[in-house]
C-alpha positions in Angstrom: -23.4 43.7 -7.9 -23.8 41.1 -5.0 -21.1 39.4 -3.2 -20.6 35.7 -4.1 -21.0 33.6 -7.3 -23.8 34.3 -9.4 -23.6 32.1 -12.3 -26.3 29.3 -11.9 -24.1 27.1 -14.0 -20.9 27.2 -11.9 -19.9 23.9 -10.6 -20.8 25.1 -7.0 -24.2 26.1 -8.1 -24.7 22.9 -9.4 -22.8 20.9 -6.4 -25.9 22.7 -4.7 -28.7 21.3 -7.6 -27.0 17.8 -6.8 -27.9 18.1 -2.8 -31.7 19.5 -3.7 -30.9 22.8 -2.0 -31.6 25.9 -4.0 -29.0 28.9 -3.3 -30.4 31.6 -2.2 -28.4 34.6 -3.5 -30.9 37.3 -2.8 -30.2 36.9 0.7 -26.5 38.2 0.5 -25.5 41.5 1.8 -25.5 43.7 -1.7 -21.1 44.9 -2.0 -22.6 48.3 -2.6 -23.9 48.5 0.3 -20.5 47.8 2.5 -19.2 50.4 0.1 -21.7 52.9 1.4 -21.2 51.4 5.0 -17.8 52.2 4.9 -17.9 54.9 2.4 -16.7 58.2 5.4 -14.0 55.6 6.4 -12.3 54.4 2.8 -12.2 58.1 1.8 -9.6 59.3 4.4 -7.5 56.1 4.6 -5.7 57.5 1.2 -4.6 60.7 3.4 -3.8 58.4 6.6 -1.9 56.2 4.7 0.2 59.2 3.4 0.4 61.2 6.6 1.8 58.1 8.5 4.4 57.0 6.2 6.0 60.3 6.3 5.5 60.9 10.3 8.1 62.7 12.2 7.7 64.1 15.3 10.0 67.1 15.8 7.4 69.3 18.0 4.1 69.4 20.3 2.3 70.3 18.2 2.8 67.7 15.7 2.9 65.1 18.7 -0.8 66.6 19.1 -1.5 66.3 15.5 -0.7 62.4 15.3 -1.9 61.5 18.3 -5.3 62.7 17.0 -5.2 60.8 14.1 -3.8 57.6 15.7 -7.2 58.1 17.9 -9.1 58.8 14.7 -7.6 55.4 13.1 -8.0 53.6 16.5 -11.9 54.7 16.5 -12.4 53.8 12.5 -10.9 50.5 13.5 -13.9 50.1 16.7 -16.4 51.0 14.0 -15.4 48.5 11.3 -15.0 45.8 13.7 -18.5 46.6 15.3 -20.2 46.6 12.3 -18.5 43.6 10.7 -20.2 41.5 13.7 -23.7 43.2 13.1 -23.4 42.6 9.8 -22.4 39.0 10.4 -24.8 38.1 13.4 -27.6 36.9 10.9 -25.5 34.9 9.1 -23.4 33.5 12.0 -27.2 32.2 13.3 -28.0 30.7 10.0 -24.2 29.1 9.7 -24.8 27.8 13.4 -28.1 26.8 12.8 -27.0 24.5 9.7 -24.0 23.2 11.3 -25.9 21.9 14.0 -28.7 20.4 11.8 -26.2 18.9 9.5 -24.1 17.3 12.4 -27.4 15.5 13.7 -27.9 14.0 10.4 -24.3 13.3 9.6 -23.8 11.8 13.3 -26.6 9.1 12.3 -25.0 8.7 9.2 -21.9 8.4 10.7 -23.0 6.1 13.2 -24.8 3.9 10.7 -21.8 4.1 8.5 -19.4 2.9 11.4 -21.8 -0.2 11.7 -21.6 -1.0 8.0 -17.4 -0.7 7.8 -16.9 -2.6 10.8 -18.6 -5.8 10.4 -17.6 -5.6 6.7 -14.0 -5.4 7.8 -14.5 -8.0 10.5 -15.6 -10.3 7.7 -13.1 -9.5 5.4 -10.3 -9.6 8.1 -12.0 -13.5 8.5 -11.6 -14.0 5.1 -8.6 -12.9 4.4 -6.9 -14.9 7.0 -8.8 -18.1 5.6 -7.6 -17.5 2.3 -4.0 -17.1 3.9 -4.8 -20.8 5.6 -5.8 -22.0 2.3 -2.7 -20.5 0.6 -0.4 -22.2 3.4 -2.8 -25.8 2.5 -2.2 -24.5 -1.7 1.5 -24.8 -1.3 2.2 -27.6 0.9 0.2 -29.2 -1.7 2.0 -28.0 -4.9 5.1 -29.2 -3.0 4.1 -32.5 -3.1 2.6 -32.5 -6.8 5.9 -30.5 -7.9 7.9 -33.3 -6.4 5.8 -36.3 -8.0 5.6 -34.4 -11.0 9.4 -33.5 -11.4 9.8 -37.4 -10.3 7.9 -39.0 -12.9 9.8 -36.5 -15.6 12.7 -37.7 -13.7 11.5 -40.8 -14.5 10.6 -40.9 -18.0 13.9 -39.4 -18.6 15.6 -42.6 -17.3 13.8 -44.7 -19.2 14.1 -42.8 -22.5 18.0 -42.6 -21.9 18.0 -46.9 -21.6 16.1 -47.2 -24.6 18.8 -44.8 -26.6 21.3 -46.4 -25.0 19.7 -49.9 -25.9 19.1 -48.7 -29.7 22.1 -46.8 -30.0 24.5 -48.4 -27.5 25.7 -46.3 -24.5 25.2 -46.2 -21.3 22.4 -45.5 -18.5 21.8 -46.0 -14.9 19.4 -47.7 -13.0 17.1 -46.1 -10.1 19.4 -47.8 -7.8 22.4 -45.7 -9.6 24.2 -48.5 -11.1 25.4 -47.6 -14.2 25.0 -50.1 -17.3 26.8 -50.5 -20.6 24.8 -51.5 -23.5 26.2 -52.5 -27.1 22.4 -51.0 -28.2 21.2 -52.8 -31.9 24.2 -53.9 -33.8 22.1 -55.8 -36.2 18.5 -55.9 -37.3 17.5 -58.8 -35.8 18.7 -57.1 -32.9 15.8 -54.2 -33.4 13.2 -57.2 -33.9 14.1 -58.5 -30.1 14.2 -54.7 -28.5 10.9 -53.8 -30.1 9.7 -57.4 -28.0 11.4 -56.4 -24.8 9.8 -53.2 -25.3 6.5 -54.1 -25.3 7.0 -56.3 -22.5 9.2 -55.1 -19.9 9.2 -51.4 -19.9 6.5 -49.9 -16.9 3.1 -49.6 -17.8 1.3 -46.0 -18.5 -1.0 -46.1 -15.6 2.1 -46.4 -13.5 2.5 -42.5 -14.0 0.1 -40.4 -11.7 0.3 -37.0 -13.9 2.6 -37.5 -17.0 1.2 -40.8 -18.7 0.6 -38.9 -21.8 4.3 -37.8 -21.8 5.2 -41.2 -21.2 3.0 -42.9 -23.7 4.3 -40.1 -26.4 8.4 -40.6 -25.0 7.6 -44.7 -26.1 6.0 -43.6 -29.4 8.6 -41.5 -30.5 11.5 -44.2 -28.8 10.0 -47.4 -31.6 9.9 -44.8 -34.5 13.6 -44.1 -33.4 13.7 -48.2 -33.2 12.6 -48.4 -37.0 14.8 -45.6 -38.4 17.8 -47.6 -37.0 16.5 -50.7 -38.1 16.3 -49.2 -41.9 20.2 -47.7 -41.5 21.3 -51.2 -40.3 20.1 -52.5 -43.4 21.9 -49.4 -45.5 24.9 -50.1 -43.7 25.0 -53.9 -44.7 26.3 -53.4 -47.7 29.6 -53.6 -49.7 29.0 -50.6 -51.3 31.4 -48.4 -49.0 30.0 -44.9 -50.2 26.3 -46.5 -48.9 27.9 -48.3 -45.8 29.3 -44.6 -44.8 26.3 -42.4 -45.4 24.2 -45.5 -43.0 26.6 -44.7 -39.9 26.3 -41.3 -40.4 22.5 -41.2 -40.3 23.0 -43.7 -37.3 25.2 -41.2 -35.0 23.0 -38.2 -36.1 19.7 -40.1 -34.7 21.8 -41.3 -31.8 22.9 -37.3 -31.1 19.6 -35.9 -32.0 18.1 -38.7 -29.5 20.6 -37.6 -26.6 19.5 -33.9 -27.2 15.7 -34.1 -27.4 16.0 -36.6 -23.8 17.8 -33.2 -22.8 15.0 -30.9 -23.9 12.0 -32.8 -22.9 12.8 -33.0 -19.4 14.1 -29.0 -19.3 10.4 -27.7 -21.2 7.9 -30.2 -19.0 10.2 -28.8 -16.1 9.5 -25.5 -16.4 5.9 -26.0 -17.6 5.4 -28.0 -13.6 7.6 -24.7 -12.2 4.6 -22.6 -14.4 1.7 -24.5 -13.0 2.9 -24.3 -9.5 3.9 -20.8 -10.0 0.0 -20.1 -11.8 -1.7 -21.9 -8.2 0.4 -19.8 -5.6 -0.4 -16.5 -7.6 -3.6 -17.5 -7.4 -3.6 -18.0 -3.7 -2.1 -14.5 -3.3 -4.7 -12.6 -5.7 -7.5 -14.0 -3.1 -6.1 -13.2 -0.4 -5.9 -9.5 -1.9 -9.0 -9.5 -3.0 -10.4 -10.5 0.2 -8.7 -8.1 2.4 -9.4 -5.5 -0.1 -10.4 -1.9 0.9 -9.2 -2.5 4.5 -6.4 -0.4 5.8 -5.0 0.2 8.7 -5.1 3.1 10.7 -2.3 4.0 13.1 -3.4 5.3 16.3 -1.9 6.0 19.7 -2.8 5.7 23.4 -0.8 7.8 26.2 0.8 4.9 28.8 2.8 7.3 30.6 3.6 11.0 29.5 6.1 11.2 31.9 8.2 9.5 30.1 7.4 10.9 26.6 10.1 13.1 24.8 10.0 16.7 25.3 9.6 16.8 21.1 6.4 15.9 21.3 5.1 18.5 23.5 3.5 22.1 22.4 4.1 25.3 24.6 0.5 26.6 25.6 0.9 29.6 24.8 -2.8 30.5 25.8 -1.7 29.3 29.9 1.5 32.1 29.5 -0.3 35.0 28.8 -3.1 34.2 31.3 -0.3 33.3 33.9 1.1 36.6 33.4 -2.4 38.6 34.1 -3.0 36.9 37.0 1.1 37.4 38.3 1.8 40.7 37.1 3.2 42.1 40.6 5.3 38.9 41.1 6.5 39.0 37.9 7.6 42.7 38.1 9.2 42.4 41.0 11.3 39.2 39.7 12.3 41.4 36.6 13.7 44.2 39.1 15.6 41.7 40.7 16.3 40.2 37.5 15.0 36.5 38.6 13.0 33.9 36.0 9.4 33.6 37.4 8.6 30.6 34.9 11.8 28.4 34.5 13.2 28.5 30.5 11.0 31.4 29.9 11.8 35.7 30.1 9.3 37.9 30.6 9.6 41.9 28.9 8.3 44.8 28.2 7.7 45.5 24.7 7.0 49.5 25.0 4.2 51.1 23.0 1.8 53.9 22.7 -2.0 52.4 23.4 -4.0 54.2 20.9 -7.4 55.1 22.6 
């Protein structure tokens, strides 16, 4: 039986393995022999134990009796402690003797370490406030391509709404804000001279920076519109009445269905420039995290003037008291006679007992 863990396949033992050292268990103080160290010692603590719990001193004799034993305990308590530090002083050699090799290599490692972490942080504190700059640049410009975005969809939607209104009949407003009512196709020929003033007045595609495919699809969709109403027009011109009715009800559905789809285009290709700007400054952020990741901040603290510092933060030195005391022990008898304080906020005593020798 040997003191520590023996089993070469404990997670210690092969922590060990790991750092190439071998454990050397054969070197440990066998626990049968502290039992046989201590063996004279363990066998009359049972009756020491027994004869000190029930202690009462009624006589001299008894007085003699304890006062014995409390030497006889006082001198088992020398011996353990004596032996305990022979026992230990080889192992308090080796302890000292790998401590101290260890902290010269962990003190180059250390050293070398602190080299490596601090000019990777100063980098990464570089970068990280670059990528901040660049995020500040990033959304300065998604301000301006939100606004010419939005504005062209702004835009577009004008347009679409003067077409409807010029196919339908309705009104519209200009850029300026004027507002302007049209009569829109009453009769087919009518459609014929839209579809011309169409193709020759409304703005160009390469007018639009970023949403000339949203245009060019808005004017597709607006001469389709142009040639349904044209087709209803005829329906409508007829004297059948049952025909004439069902026309103008396929004419106010287009003309309702064409109100809500200008509606809906400009709400979905808003959100989709909100998504886009939204996709860039989330970028932005996710590098700046990335660059200033696996730095953190350490809070530290330099004394200005401890004068000044709040008596919270202070520890008694306990240590200073007692050695105070050694030094002053006729002052400070003298002030407890005349019931003075030697050290202000603190009272010195005597706690009575027997000193067991």
């Amino acid at each position: 039986m040997k003191i520590g863990n023996q089993n070469p396949e404990s997670p210690r033992t092969v922590r060990m393995n790991e750092t190439r050292i071998e454990k050397a268990s054969e070197t440990l103080m066998p626990a049968d022999n502290l039992i046989t160290k201590f063996k004279h010692i363990n066998d009359q603590i049972p009756d020491l134990d027994k004869q000190s719990a029930e202690l009462k001193i009624a006589s001299a004799e008894q007085l003699v009796v304890a006062t014995n034993n409390a030497s006889k305990v006082h001198g088992f308590l020398k011996e353990v402690e004596q032996t305990r530090k022979i026992l230990k002083e080889p192992y308090l050699v080796t302890t000292k003797l790998i401590d101290s090799y260890c902290k010269v290599i962990s003190d180059r490692l250390d050293r070398i370490k602190i080299r490596y972490a601090s000019e990777i942080a100063n980098f990464k504190i570089v970068q990280e406030a670059t990528e901040r700059v660049n995020l500040e640049a990033k959304k300065k410009e998604m301000e301006i391509f939100e606004e010419e975005k939005k504005g062209e969809n702004d835009r577009i939607g004008r347009i679409e709404k003067q077409l409807n209104a010029r196919i339908f009949g309705g009104v519209y407003y200009k850029l300026s804000g004027d507002r302007v009512q049209n009569a829109g196709c009453i009769k087919t020929v009518d459609c014929d001279t839209l579809l011309g003033w169409i193709d020759t007045n409304i703005p160009d595609s390469g007018t639009f920076k970023h949403l000339s495919d949203q245009y060019e699809e808005m004017i597709r969709k607006a001469k389709k519109r142009l040639a349904e109403h044209k087709i209803n027009l005829l329906s409508a011109e007829t004297s059948d009445p049952y025909k004439h009715e069902k026309a103008m009800e396929k004419i106010n559905d287009a003309r309702s269905k064409a109100e809500v789809e200008n509606m809906d285009n400009q709400e979905i290709i808003n959100k989709r420039i909100d998504r886009e700007v939204h996709k860039e400054i989330r970028a932005g952020e996710k590098a700046i995290f990335e660059a200033g990741k696996g730095i953190r901040g350490s809070l530290k603290f330099n004394i200005i003037d401890e004068a000044i510092i709040p008596r919270d933060f202070f520890t008694l030195d306990e240590t200073k008291i007692r050695s105070y005391a050694n030094i002053n022990k006729e002052r400070i008898e003298k002030d407890l006679q005349q019931n003075t304080e030697t050290i202000p906020g603190l009272k010195f005593y005597y706690d009575e007992s027997y000193v067991v020798q």
